[in-house]
TIVEXKOL-662781 format. One record per residue: x, y, z of N, C-alpha, C, O in turn. Coordinates in steps of 0.02 Angstrom, whole numbers, padded with zeros to 5 digits, always signed. Last residue first. Example, Ala and Ser with C-alpha at 12.3 -4.5 7.8 and 13.67 -1.06 7.14 Angstrom:
BEGIN
+00642-00112+00354+00684-00053+00357+00645+00002+00394+00670+00057+00402 +00660-00284+00390+00615-00225+00390+00660-00165+00390+00712-00166+00423 
# end
This chain:
BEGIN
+07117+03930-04587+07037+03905-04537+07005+03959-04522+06952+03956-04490 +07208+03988-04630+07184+03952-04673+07102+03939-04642+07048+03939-04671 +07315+03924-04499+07307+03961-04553+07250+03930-04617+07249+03874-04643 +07267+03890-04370+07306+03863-04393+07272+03907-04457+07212+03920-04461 +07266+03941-04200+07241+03947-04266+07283+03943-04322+07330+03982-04329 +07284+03924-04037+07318+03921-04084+07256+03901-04139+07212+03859-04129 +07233+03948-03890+07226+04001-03943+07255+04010-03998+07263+04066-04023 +07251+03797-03834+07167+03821-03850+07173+03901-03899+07127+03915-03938 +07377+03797-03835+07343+03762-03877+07255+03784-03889+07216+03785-03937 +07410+03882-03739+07443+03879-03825+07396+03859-03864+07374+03887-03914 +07329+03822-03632+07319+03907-03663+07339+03904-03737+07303+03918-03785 +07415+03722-03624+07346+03695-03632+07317+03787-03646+07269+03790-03684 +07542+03776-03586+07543+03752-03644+07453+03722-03668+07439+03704-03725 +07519+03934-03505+07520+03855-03509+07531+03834-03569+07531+03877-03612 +07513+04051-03453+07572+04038-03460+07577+03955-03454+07614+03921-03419 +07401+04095-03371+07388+04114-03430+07437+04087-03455+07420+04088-03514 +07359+03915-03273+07350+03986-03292+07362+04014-03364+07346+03981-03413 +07281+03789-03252+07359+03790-03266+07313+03882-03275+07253+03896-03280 +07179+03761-03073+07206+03741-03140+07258+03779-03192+07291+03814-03154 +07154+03791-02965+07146+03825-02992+07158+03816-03084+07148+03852-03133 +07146+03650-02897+07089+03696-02878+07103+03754-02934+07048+03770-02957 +07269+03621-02902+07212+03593-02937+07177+03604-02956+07155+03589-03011 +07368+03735-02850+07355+03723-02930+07306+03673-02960+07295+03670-03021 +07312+03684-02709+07288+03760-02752+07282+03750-02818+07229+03750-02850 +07344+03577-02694+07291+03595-02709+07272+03650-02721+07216+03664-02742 +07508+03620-02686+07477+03550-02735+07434+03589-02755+07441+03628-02803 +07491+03684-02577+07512+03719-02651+07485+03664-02701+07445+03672-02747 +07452+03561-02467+07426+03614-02493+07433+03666-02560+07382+03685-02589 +07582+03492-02483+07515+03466-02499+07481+03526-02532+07478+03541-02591 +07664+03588-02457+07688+03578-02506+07613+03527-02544+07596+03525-02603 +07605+03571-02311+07607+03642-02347+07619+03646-02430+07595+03691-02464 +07648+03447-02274+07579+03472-02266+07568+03527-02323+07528+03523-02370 +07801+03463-02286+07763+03427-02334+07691+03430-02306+07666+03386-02341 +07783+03558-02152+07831+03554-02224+07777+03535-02278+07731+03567-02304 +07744+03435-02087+07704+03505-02081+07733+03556-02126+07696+03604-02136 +07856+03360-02074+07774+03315-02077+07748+03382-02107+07729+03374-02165 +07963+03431-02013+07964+03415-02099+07892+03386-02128+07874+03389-02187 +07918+03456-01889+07936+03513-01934+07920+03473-02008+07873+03484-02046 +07888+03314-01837+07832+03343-01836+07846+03408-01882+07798+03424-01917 +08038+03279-01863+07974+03238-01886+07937+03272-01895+07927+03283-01955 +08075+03366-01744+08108+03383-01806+08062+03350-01846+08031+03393-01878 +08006+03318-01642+07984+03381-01659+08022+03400-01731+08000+03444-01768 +08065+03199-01629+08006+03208-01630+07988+03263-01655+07945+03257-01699 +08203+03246-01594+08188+03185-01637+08130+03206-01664+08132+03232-01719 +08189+03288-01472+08200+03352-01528+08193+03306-01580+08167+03336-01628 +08157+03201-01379+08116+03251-01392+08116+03289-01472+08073+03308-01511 +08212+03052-01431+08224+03100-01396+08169+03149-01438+08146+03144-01495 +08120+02905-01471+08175+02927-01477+08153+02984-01434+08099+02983-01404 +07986+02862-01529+07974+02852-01458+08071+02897-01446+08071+02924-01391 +07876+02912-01654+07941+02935-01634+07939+02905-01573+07884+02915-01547 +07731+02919-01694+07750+02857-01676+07829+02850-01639+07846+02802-01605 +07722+03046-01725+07670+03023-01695+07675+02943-01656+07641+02918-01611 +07791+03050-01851+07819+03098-01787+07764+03064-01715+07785+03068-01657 +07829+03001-01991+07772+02981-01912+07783+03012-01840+07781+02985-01785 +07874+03013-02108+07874+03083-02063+07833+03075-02003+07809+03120-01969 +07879+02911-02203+07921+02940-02189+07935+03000-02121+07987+03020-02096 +07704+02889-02226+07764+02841-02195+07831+02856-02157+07847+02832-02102 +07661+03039-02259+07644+02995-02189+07709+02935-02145+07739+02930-02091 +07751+03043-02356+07774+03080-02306+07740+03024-02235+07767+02991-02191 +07695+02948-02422+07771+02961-02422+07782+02987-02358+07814+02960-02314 +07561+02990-02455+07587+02934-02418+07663+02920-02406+07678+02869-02376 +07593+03099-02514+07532+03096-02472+07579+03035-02422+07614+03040-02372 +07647+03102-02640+07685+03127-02584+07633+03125-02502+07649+03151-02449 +07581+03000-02739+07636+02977-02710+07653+03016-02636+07668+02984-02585 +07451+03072-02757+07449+03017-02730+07512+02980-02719+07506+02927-02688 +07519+03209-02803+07471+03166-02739+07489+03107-02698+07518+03093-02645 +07567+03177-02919+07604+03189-02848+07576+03174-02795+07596+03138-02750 +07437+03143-02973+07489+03086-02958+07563+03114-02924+07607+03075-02907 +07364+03272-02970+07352+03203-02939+07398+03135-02935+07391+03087-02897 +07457+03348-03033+07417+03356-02963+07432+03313-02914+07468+03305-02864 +07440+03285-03171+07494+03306-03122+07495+03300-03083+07527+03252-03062 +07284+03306-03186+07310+03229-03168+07383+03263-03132+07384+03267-03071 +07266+03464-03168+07259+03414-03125+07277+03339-03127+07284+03309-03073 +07353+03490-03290+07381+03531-03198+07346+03473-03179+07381+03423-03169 +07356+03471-03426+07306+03401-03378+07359+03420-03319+07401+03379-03299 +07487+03582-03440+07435+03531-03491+07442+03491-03419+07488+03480-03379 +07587+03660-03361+07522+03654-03382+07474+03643-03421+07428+03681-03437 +07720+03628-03373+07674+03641-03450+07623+03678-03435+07603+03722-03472 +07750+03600-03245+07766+03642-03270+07742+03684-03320+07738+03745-03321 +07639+03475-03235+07619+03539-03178+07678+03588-03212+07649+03642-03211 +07707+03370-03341+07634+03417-03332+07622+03491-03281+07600+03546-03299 +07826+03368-03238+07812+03400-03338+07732+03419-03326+07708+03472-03307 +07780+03299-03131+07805+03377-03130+07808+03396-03203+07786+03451-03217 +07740+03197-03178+07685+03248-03156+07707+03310-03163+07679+03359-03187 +07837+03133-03243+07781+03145-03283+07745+03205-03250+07723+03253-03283 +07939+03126-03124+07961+03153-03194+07900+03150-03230+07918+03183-03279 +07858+03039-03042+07886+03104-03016+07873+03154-03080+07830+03197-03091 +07827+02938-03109+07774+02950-03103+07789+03036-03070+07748+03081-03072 +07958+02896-03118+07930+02909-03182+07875+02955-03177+07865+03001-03217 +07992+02848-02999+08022+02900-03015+07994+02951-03080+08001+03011-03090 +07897+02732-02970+07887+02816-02944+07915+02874-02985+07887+02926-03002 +07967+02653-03041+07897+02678-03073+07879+02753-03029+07857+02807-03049 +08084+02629-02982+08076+02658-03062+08008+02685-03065+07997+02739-03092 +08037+02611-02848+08077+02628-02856+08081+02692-02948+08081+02752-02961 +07965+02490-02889+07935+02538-02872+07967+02603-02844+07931+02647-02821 +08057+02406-02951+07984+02427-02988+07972+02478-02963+07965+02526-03002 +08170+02393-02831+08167+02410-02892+08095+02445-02943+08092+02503-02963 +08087+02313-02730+08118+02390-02737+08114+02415-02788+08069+02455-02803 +07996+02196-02723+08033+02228-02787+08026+02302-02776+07984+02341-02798 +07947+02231-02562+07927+02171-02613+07955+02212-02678+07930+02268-02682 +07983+02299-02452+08036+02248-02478+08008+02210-02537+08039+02162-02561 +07948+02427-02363+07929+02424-02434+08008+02364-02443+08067+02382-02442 +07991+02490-02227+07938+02415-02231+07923+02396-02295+07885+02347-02298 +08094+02581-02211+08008+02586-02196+07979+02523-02214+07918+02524-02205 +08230+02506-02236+08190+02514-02150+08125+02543-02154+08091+02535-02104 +08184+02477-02383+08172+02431-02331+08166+02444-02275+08120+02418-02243 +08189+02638-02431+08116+02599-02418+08123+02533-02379+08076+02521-02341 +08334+02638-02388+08279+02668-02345+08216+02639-02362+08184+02614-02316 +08384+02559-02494+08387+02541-02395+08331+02567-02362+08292+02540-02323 +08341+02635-02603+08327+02550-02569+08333+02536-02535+08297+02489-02516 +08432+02730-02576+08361+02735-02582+08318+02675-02561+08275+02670-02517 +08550+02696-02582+08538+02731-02521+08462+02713-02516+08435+02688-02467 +08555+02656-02719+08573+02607-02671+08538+02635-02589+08508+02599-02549 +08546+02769-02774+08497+02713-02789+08494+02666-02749+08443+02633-02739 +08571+02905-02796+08588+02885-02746+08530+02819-02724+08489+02818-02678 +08518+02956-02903+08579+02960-02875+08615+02919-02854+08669+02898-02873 +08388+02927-02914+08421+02896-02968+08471+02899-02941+08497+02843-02941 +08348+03019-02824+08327+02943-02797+08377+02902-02839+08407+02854-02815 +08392+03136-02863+08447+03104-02785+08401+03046-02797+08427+03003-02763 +08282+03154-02964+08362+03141-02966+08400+03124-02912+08451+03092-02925 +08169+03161-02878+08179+03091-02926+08248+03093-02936+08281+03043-02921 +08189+03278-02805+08180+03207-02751+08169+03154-02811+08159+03097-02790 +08212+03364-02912+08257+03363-02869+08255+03308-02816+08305+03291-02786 +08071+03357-02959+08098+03329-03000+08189+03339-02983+08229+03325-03027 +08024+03423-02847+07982+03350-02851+08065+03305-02904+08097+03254-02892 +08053+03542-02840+08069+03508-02792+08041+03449-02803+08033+03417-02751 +08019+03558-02977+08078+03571-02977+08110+03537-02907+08167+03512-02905 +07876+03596-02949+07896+03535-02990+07954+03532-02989+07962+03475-03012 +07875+03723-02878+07846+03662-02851+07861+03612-02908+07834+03564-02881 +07923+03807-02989+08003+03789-02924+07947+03733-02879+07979+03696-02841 +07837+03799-03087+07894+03763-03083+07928+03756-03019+07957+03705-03000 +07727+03861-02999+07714+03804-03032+07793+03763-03049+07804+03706-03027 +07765+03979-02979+07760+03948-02919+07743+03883-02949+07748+03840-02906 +07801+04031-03112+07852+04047-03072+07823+03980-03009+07863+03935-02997 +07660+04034-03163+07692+04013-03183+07758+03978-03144+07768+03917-03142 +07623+04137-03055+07596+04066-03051+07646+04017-03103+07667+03964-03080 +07661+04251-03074+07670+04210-03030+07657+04145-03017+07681+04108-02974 +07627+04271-03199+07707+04256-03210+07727+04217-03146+07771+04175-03141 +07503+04289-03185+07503+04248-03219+07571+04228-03219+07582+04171-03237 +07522+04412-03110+07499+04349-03077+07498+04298-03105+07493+04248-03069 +07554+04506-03192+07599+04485-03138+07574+04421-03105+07612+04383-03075 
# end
């Protein structure tokens, strides 16, 4: 049961990653506005595509579980600073509930940090493709 859990908690966390690359592709135009009101204007585009890739690679890995930790790590290192930028609740000067809605979704994506590092920390389980491969015997050997 725990191995199905993990499995299970490994995709629907890549599933929300690989649901924030499809609305980016979506909705491409929207997307590019918004990194300009956060301050990202030097070739949208590149970085734009290259995230998205970097979305769609990790979450395959963190599903497979083959290399859980690079996965990991290059959600990481995108949703880390995403959010910071995106979620400054700390800088909000707007109305109260403004602020506190910021500070809900900041502490959201805290949590979604955190699951990250579990599957780092624990690496892919019994329901990986890096399991397949370490108990496959090829006939003959």
């Amino acid at each position: 049961m725990k191995d199905l859990a993990d499995l299970i908690g490994r995709t629907l966390l890549a599933f929300l990653f690989l649901f924030e690359a499809y609305t980016g592709i979506l909705y491409l135009d929207n997307t590019k506005e918004l990194m300009e009101k956060y301050g990202v204007t030097w070739h949208p585009d590149f970085w734009i595509f290259s995230v998205i890739f970097l979305i769609i690679l990790s979450s395959t890995l963190l599903i497979l579980g083959y290399r859980i930790k690079l996965g990991v790590m290059l959600l990481l290192l995108y949703y880390i600073p995403a959010t910071i930028i995106t979620y400054n609740f700390w800088d909000v000067t707007e109305a109260l509930e403004m602020r506190r809605m910021n500070l809900i979704d900041f502490m959201k994506n805290m949590g979604v940090v955190g699951g990250l590092l579990i599957f780092w920390a624990k690496g892919s389980g019994k329901y990986s493709i890096k399991r397949l491969f370490a108990t496959f015997r090829t006939p003959g050997a």
